[in-house]
N, C-alpha and C positions, 0 to 999 in steps of 0.2 A: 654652208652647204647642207644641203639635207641628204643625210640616207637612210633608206628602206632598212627593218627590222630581218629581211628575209634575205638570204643570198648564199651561196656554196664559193668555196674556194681549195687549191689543192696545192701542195710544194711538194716538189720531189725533187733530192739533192744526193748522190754520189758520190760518198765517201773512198776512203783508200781501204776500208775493211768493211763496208755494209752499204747497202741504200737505205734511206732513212723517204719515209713519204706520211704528209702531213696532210689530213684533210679535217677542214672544218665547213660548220653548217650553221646556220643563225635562222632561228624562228623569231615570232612575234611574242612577248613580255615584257610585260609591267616594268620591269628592273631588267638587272643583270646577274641570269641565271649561267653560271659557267659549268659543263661536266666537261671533263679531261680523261681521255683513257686511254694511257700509255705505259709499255712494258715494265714489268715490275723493278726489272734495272732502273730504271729511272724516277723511282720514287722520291728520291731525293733531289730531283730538280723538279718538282710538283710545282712547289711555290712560286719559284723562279718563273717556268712557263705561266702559269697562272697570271700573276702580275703581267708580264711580255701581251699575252691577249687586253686583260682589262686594261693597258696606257691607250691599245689600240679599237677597243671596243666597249661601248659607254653602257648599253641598253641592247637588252633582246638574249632570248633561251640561244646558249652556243656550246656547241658540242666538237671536240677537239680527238679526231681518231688518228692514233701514231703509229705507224709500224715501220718495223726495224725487219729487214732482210740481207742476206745474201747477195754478192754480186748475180750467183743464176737465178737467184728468187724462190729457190727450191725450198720446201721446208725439208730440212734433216737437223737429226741431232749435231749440235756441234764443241757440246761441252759434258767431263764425265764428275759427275759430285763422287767423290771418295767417300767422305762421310756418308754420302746416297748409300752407294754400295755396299760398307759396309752394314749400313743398317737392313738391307737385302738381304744379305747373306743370312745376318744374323736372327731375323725372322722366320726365314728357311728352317734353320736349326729348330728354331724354336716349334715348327709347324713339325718338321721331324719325331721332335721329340716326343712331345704329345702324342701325338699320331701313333709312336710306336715304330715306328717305318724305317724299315732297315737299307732301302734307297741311297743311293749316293746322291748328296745334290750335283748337279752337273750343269753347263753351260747355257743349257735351254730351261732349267730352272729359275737361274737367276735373268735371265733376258726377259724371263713372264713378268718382273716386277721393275722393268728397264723404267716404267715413271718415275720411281724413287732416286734414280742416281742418272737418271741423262735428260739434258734440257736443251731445249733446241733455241734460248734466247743468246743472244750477242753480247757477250762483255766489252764494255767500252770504259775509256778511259777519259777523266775531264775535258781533255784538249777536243775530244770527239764529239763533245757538247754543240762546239757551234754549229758544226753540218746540222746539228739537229735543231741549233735556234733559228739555223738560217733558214731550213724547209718550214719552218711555224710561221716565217716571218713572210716568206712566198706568200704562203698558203691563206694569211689576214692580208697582203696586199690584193689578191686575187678576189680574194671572200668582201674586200671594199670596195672593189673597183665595179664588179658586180651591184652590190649594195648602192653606191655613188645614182649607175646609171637609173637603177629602178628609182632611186629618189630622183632624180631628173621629170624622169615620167609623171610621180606623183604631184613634183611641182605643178604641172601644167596641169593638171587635170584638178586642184586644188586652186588656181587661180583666176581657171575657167568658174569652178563655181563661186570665189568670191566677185567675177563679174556679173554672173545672172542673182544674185544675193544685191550687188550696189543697184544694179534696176531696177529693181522691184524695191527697194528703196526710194529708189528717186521716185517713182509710182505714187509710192506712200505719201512723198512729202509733196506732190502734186498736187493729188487729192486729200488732204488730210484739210487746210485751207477750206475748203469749199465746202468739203462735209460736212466741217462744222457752221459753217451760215447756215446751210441746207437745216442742221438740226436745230438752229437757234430761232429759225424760221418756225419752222414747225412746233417747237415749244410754245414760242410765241402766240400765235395762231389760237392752238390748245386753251392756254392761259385766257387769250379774249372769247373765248368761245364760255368760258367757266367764270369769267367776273361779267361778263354783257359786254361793261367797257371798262375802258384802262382809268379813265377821270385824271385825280390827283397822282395815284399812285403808278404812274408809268413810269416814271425816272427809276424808283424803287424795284421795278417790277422786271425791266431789262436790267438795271446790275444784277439781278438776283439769279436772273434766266443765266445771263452770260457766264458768273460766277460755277452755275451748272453745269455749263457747257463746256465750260475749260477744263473740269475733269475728265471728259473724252479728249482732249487736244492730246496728240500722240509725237508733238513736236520733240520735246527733251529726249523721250527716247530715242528717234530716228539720231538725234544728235550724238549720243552717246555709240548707238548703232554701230554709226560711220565715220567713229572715234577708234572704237573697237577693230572697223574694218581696217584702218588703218596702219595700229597696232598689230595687227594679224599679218598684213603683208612684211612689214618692219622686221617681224619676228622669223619667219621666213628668210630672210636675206641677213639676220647677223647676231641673232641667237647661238646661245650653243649648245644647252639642254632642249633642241628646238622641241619637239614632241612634245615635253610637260608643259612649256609654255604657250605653246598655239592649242591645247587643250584646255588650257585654263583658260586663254583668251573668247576661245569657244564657245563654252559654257557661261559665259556671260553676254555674248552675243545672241545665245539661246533666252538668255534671261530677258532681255530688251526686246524680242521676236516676242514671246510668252506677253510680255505685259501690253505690246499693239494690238496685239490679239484682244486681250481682254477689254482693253481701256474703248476703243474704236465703238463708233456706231455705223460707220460705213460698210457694206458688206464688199464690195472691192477692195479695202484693205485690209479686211481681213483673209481675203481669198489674197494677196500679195504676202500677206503674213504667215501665210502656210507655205506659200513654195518656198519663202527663206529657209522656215524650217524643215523643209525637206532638205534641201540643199547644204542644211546646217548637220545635219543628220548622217548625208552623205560626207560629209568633211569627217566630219567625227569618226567616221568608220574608217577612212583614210589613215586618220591622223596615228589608232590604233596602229598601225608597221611602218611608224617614223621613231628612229632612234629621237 
């Protein structure tokens, strides 16, 4: 199966002490660029989630947003650090002191420096873990399913152009035959035009021409070509790195286009050798947002 490098997915699961919601996003890259950014509580299962995405995602920029709330969703404080507070307080003093400041600290003192000892994240305990493996695991079924269908679409639109790529193929090996009489013809010709006549030496003079003319013959490669095309579909339907392999196969299908091009004397197959490589071109830019 092919899927699309690009796709969004979301879980959200309800817990007995919080809602936990998971959202991920996947761009187009080279590899497997992972960012994770999830509440500081859970630093310690980084790794764990980490791995849990890469079994389920091979290629492409993915980005994993986790937030942990409240059953009302409100944000408020919900937890008081003592060590916080103290360190509050004792700052006060210290600000006091300095200062000179004969002030009593009072209630609406220490509430000015509430960042230091009130934090509004959620303590959880291991067993609370899975509501939160299970919204990760939503949220990459969703972020697939997505992914699946886009790769669906690229299918077809990828096999449309390896069909107008095999006709113009078939073009090529039509006329590729005939060109070459055509040019052996006309060497020929040339050749009697430049000795008056052929005499003794004609047996010598057509291997020589023909010998010539075979390096325009654009046969091998069309062979190779629609060797390649084959391979391309192949890889398509049961590959599993698909992306790196149908790029590779590509780029060698560009290579056997490039050398019709070059080798050819016909000017029809060489204009059949540019739509391949247009067509090849267009693949290629596909092939970029295939995991």
């Amino acid at each position: 199966m092919i899927y699309s490098m690009t796709g969004y997915g979301k879980g959200l699961v309800k817990a007995e002490k919080f809602i936990v919601e998971a959202e991920l996003k996947s761009f187009n890259s080279r590899y497997l660029d992972l960012s994770v950014r999830i509440p500081r509580d859970l630093s310690a299962k980084e790794f764990e989630i980490r791995d849990l995405i890469k079994n389920n995602i091979k290629r492409g920029k993915v980005v994993l947003n986790l937030y942990i709330s409240t059953e009302s969703g409100q944000d408020k404080f919900t937890t008081v650090s003592e060590p916080g507070l103290k360190q509050a307080v004792a700052l006060l003093k210290d600000i006091k002191s300095a200062g000179g400041l004969e002030e009593k600290i009072t209630i609406e003192h220490i509430l000015e420096l509430q960042d230091m000892y009130f934090s509004n994240e959620i303590p959880f305990l291991d067993e609370d873990y899975k509501s939160i493996e299970e919204a990760i695991k939503m949220a990459i079924d969703n972020l697939n399913a997505m992914r699946l269908q886009e790769g669906k679409e690229l299918v077809i639109d990828l096999e449309e152009r390896i069909r107008i790529i095999e006709s113009q193929l078939e073009k090529i090996e039509d006329d590729n035959k005939s060109s070459i009489e055509v040019y052996f013809d006309r060497m020929k010709d040339r050749a009697v035009q430049l000795v008056n006549t052929l005499g003794e030496q004609s047996d010598r003079l057509e291997t020589e021409l023909a010998l010539l003319v075979e390096k325009y013959d654009v046969t091998e490669e069309c062979v190779r070509l629609r060797s390649h095309i084959k391979m391309f579909l192949e890889a398509m339907r049961n590959s599993k790195e698909i992306g790196k392999r149908i790029n590779f196969i590509c780029q060698e299908m560009n290579r056997e286009a490039n050398t019709i091009n070059s080798k050819t004397v016909s000017s029809e197959i060489s204009h059949f050798g540019i739509i391949i490589k247009e067509e090849l071109e267009k693949i290629r830019e596909q092939i970029q947002n295939i995991e």
